[in-house]
C-alpha positions as CSV (number, residue, x, y, z in Angstrom):
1,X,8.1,29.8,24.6
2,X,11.6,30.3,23.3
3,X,13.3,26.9,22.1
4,X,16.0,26.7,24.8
5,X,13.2,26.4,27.6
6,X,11.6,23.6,25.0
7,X,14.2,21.9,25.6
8,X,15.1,22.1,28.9
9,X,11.6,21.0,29.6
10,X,11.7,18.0,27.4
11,X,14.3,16.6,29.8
12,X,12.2,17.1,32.8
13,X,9.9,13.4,32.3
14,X,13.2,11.5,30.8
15,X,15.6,12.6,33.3
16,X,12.9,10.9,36.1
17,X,11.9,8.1,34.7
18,X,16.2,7.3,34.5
19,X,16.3,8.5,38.6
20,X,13.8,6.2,39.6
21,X,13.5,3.6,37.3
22,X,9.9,2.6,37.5
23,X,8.1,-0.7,37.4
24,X,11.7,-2.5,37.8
25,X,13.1,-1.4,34.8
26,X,17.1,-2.0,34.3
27,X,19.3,1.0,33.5
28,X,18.9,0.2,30.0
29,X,15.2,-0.1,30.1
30,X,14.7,3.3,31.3
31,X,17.4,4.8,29.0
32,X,15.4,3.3,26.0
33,X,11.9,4.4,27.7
34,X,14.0,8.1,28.5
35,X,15.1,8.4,24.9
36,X,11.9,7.7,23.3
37,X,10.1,9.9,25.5
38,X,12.5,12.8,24.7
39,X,12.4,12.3,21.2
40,X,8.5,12.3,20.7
41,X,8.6,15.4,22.6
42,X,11.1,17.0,20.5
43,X,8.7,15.5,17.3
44,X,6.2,17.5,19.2
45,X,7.3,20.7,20.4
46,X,9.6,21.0,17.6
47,X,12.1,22.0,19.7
48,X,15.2,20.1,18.1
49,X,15.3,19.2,14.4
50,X,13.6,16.1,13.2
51,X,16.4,14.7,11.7
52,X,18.9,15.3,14.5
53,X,16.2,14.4,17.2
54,X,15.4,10.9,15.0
55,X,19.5,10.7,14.8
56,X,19.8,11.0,18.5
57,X,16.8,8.4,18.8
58,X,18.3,5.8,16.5
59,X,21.9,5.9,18.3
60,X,20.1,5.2,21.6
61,X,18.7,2.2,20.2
62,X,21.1,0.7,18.2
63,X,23.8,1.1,21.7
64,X,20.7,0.1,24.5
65,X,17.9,-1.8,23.6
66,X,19.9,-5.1,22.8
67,X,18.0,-6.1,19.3
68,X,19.8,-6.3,16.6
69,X,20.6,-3.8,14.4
70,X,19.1,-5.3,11.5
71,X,15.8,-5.1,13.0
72,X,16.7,-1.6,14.4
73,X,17.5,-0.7,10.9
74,X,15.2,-2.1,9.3
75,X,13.2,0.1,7.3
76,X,16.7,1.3,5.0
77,X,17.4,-2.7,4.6
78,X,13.9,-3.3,3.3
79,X,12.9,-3.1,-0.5
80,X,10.0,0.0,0.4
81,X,13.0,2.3,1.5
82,X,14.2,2.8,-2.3
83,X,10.5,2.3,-3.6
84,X,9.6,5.4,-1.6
85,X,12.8,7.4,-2.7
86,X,12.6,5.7,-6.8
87,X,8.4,7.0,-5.8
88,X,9.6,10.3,-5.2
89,X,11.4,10.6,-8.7
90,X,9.0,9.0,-10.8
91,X,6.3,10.9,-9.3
92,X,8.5,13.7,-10.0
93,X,7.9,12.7,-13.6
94,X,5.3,12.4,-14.0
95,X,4.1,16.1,-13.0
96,X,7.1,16.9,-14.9
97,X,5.6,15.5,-18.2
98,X,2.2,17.1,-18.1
99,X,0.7,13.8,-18.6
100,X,-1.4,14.7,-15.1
101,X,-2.6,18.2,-16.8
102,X,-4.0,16.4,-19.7
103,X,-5.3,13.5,-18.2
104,X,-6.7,14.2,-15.1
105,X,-7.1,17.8,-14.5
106,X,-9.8,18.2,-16.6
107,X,-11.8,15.5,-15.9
108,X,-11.5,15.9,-12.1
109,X,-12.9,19.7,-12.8
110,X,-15.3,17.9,-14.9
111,X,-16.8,15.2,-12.5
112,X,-16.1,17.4,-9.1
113,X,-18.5,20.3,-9.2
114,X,-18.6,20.0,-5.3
115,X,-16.7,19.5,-2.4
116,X,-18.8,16.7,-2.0
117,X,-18.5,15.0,-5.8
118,X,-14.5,16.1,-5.2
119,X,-14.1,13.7,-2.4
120,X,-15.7,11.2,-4.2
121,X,-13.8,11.4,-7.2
122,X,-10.3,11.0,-5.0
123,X,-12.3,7.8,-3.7
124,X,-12.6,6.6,-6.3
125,X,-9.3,7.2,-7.5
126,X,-7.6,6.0,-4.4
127,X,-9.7,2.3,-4.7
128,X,-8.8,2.1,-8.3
129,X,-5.0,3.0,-8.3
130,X,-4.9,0.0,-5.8
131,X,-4.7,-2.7,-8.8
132,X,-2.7,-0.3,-10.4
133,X,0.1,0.3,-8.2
134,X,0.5,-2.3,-5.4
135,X,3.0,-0.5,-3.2
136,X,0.9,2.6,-1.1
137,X,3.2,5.4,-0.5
138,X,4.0,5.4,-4.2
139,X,0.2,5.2,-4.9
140,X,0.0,7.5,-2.3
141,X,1.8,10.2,-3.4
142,X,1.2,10.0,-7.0
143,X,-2.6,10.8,-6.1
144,X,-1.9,13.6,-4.0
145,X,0.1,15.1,-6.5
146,X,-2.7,14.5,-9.4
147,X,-4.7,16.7,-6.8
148,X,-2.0,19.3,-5.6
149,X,-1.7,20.2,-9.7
150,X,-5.1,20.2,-10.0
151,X,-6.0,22.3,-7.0
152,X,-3.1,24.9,-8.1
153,X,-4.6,25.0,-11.4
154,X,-7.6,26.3,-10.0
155,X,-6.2,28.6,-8.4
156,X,-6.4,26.9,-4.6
157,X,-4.4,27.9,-2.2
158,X,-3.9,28.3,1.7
159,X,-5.6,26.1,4.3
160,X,-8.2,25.0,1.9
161,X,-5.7,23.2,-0.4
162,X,-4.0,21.9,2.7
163,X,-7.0,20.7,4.0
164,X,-8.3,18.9,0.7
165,X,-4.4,17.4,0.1
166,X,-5.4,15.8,4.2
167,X,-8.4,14.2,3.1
168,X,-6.5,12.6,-0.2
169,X,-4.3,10.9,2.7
170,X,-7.3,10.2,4.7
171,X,-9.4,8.6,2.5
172,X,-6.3,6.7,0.8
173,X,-6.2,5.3,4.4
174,X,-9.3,4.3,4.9
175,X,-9.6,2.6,1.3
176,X,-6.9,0.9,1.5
177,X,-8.3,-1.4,4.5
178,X,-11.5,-2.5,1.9
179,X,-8.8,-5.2,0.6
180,X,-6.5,-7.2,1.5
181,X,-3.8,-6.2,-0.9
182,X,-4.9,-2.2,-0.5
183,X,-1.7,-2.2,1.8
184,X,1.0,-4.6,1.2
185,X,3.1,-3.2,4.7
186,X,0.1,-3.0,7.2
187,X,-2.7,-4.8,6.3
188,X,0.4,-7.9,6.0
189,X,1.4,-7.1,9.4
190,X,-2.4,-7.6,10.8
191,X,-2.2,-11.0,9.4
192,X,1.8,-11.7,10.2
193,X,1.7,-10.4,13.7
194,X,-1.7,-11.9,14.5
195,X,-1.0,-15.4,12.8
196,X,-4.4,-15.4,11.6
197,X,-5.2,-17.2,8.7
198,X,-7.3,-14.9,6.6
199,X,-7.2,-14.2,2.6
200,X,-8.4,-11.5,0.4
201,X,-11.7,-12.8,0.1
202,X,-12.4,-13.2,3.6
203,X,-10.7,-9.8,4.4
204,X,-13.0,-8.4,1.8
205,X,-16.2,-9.6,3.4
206,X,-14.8,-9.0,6.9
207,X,-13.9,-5.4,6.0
208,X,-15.2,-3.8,2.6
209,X,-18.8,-2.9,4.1
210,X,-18.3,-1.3,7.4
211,X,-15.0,0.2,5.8
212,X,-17.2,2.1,3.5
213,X,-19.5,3.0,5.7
214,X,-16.2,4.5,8.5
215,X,-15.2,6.5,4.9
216,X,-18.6,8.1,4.5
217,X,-18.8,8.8,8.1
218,X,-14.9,10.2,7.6
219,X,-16.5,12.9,4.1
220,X,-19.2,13.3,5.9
221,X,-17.8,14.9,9.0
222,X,-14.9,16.8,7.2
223,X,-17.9,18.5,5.3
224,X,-19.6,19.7,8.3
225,X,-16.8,20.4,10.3
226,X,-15.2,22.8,7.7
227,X,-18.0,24.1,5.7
228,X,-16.7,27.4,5.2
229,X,-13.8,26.9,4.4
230,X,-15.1,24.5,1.6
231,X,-17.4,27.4,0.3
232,X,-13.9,28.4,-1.1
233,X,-14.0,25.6,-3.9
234,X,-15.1,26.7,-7.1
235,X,-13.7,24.4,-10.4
236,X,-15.0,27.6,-12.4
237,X,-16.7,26.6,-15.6
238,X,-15.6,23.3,-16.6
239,X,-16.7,22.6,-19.9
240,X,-16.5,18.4,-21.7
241,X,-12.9,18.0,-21.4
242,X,-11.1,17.1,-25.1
243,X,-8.2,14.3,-25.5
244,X,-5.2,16.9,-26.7
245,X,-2.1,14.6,-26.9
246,X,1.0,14.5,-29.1
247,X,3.1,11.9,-29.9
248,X,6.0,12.9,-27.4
249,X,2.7,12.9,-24.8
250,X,2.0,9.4,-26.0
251,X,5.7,8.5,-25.5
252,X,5.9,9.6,-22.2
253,X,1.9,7.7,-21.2
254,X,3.7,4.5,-22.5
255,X,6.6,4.5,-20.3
256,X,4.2,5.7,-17.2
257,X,1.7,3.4,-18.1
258,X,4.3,-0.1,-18.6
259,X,5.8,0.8,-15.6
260,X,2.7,0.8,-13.3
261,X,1.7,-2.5,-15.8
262,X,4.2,-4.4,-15.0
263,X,4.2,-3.3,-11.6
264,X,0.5,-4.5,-11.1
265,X,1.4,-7.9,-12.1
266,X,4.9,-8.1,-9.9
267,X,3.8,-11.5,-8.9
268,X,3.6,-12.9,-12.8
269,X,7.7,-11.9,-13.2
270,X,10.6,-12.1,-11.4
271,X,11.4,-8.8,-11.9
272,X,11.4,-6.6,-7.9
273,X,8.8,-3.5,-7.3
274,X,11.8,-1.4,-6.8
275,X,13.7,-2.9,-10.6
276,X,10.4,-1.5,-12.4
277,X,10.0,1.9,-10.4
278,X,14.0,1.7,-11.0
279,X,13.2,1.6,-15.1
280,X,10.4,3.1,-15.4
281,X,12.8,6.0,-13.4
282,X,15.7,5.5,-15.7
283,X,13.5,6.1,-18.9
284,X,12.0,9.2,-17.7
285,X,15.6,10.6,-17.5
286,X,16.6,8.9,-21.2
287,X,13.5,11.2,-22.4
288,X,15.1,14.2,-20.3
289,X,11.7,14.8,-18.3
290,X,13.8,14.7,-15.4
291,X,17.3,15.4,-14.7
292,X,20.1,15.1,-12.2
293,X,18.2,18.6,-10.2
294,X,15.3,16.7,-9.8
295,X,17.3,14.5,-7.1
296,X,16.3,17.1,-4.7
297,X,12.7,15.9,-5.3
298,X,14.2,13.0,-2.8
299,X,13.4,14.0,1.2
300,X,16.3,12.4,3.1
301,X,15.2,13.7,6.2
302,X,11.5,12.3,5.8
303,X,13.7,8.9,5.1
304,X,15.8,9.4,8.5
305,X,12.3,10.2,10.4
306,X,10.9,7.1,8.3
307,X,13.3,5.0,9.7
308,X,13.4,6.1,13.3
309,X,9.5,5.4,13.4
310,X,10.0,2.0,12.3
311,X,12.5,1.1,14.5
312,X,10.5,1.9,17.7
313,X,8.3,-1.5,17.7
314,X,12.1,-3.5,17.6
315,X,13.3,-1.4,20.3
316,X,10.2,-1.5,22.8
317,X,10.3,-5.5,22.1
318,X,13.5,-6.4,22.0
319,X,14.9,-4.3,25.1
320,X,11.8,-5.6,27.2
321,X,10.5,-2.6,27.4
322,X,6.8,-3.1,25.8
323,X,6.4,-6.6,28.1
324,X,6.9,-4.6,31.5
325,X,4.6,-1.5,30.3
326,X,1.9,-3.3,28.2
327,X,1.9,-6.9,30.0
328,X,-0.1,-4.8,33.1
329,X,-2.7,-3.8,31.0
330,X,-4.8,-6.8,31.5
331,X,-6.2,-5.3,34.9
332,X,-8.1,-2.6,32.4
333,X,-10.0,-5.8,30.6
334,X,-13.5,-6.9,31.5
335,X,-13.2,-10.5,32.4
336,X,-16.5,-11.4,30.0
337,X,-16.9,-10.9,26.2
338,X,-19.1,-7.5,25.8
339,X,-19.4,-4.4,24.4
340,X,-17.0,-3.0,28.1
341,X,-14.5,-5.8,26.9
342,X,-14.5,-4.0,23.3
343,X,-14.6,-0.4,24.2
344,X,-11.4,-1.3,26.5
345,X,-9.6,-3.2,23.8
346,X,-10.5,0.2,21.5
347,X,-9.3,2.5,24.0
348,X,-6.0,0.3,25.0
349,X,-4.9,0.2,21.2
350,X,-5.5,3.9,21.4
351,X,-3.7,5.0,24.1
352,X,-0.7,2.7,22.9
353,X,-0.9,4.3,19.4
354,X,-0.8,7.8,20.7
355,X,2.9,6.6,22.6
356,X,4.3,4.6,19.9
357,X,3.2,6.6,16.8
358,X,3.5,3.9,13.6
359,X,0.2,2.2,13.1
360,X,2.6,-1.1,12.0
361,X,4.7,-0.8,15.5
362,X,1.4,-0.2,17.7
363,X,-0.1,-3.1,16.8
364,X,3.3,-5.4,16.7
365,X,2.9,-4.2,21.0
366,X,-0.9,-4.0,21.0
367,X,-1.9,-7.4,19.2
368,X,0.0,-10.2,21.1
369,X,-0.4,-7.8,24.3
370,X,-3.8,-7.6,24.3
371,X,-4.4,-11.5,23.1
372,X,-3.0,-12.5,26.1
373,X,-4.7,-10.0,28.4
374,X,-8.0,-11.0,26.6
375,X,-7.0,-14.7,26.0
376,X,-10.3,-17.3,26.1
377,X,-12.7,-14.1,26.1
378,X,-12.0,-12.3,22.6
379,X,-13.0,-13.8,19.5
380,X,-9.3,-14.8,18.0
381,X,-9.9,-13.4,14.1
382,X,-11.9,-10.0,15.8
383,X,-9.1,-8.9,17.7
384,X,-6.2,-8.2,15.6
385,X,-8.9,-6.9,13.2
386,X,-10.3,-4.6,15.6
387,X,-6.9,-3.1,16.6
388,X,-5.9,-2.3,13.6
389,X,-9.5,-0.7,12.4
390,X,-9.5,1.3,16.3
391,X,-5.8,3.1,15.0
392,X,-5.5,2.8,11.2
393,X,-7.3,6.2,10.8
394,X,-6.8,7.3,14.4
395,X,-4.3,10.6,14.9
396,X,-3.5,13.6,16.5
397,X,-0.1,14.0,14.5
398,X,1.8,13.1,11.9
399,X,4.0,10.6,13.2
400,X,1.0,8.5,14.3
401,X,0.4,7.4,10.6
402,X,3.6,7.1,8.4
403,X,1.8,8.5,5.4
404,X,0.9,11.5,7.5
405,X,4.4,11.4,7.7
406,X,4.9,11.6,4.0
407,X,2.1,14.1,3.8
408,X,3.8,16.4,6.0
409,X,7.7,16.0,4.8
410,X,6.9,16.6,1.8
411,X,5.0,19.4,2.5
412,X,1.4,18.8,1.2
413,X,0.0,19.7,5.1
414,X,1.2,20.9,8.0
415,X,1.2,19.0,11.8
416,X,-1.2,21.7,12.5
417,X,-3.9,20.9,9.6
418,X,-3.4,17.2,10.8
419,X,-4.2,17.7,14.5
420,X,-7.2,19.6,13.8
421,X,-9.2,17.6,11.9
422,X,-7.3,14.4,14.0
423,X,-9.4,15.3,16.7
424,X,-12.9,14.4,15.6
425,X,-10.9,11.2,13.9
426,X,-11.4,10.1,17.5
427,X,-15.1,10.2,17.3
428,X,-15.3,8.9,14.2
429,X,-13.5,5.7,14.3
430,X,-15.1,5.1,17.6
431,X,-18.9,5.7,16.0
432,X,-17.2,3.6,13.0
433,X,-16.8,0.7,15.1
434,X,-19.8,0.8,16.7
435,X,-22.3,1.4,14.2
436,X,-20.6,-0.2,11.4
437,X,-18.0,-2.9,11.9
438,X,-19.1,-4.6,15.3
439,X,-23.0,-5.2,13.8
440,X,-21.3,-6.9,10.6
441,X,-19.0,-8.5,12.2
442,X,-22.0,-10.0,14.2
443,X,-23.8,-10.5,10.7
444,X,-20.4,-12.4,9.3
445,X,-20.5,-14.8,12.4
446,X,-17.2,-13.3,13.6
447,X,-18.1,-12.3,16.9
């Protein structure tokens, strides 16, 4: 299909929904219901550029929703928005230097004589890098490009490396929910939006078992499923890897290594995440590792689609939207606590993630929308939890996880690689939460 007839088509559901205004809706209402309906399908069918299409998004917002534009825009007034882009640089660096071929090539070849051992090795990479750097898209992309040198050093290529670069994302995702602290921006929001009160101790024993048991389950499946194209891995003949560093290589390690210091104990000085990315960016360029080029390293439009993503929860909310959709869903719930009652809180959050996109803006619709339709029958701390674990690793495309979204703008998979392995992520987080979370959360006393 030729991209005019894309988007002629796109109209077709928008352009209804403003001629009839359903469930009540004001003209407003269905313009901000209209827009955000077009746009995903543009994300979709790729019809219209993502930057123009999140442009076009952002503008309907700001002019119709009636939130302010602070919460609108808030993702480019926050502190992550110039973590991400400083991330981008210093990452940039850090390849740059050669610290990653040195350090970590080898001893990834080493350790990961299999598939299997590989995935394990970027597990424990992921849960370790979590003390080290507290904010996750740095972390995030840091690791995957540890594993994108290291896979083009061996010579991997194709669908293969595209598919191995998915599963650093994946399992980064599904590690980061072991702790409370593994995800400063969504793990928070469970906790802020559900007013909970719940610390990393409790979230540890809530979460760390049954969270390593959906992240097996996750290596597990990705084995099976693509088993031939794994056959493709072969490290070669790694022999005991040897320490060769210089003394500009142990320059450059003392800069990295302050940086993410200092960053790991942000909450002993006053000193910002983004001042000591900032720094730590700043020194790299004093050494001449990077220079001004490297500014293209910097996706501004993964930082336009970035902020259009976050600004759908305000929007829904604040224009009324999300209450007239999402305040019917109550006639779905069971009116008893059982496993019907949880299946249908599993499959609402779902169905709302797959709409909205962001995990952060589903459940900022989801939580307080399904509290009320479940109020008096759901256990109060398992709800919010359960949310969050029934969409956290639940996708069919990049813009339902923003570090999909990172993944794929900066181009370490494509939308394609992500829907076809985001189809058995269906089955797995359901199976997840049934044979792993719901009978420890029964052990715990939480349900």
């Amino acid at each position: 299909m030729d991209r005019k007839k894309k988007i002629l088509l796109s109209f077709i559901v928008p352009v209804i929904i403003l001629l009839i205004r359903p469930l009540g809706m004001t003209i407003n209402q269905a313009f901000i219901l209209s827009s955000l309906l077009l746009v995903l399908t543009f994300w979709v069918n790729k019809a219209v550029s993502r930057t123009l299409s999140s442009l076009v998004l952002l503008s309907s917002f700001l002019l119709f929703s009636g939130a302010p534009a602070e919460e609108i825009l808030f993702f480019p007034l926050s502190e992550n928005f110039y973590l991400i882009i400083f991330s981008f640089l210093f990452s940039e660096g850090i390849v740059k230097s050669r610290l990653i071929d040195k350090l970590f090539k080898p001893y990834i070849g080493y350790l990961a004589t299999t598939p299997a051992k590989l995935l394990a090795v970027i597990s424990g990479m992921a849960f370790v890098m979590i003390f080290m750097v507290p904010q996750p898209f740095c972390r995030l992309i840091m690791l995957a490009m540890i594993i994108r040198e290291y896979c083009d050093g061996i010579k991997i290529e194709g669908k293969l490396k595209e598919l191995l670069l998915l599963m650093v994302f994946l399992i980064s995702m599904i590690t980061n929910t072991l702790i409370l602290k593994g995800d400063i921006i969504m793990n928070a929001a469970v906790v802020n939006l559900s007013g909970i009160d719940i610390g990393e101790a409790q979230w540890f024993r809530l979460l760390a078992a049954p969270g390593i048991g959906m992240l097996t389950a996750t290596i597990v499946v990705f084995l099976f499923v693509y088993r031939k194209e794994l056959r493709g891995y072969s490290p070669g003949l790694i022999q005991k890897p040897k320490l060769d560093m210089r003394c500009e290589d142990w320059l450059n390690l003392s800069i990295v290594g302050a940086t993410i210091l200092i960053w790991a104990l942000e909450k002993y000085h006053p000193i910002p995440s983004a001042g000591v990315i900032l720094i730590g960016t700043l020194l790299l360029f004093g050494r001449r590792i990077l220079s001004i080029k490297d500014l293209k390293a910097i996706e501004w439009p993964l930082m336009v689609f970035l902020t259009a993503t976050f600004s759908i929860g305000a929007a829904m909310t604040g224009s009324g939207v999300a209450g007239i959709i999402f305040g019917r869903l109550s006639v779905i719930f069971p009116q008893d606590f059982s496993i019907l009652m949880i299946l249908a809180v599993v499959a609402a959050a779902m169905v709302i993630h797959m709409m909205l996109g962001s995990v952060v803006t589903t459940m900022s619709v989801a939580i307080p929308g399904i509290a009320i339709a479940t109020s008096g029958i759901m256990p109060e701390i398992a709800l919010p939890l359960l949310v969050f674990i029934s969409i956290v690793a639940h996708f069919f495309l990049p813009f339902h996880n923003v570090h999909l979204v990172i993944g794929e703008g900066y181009g370490f998979f494509s939308s394609d690689t992500v829907t076809g392995f985001g189809i058995y992520m269906t089955f797995v987080t359901i199976v997840s939460i049934l044979v792993f979370y719901l009978p420890w959360w029964r052990i715990v006393g939480i349900l």
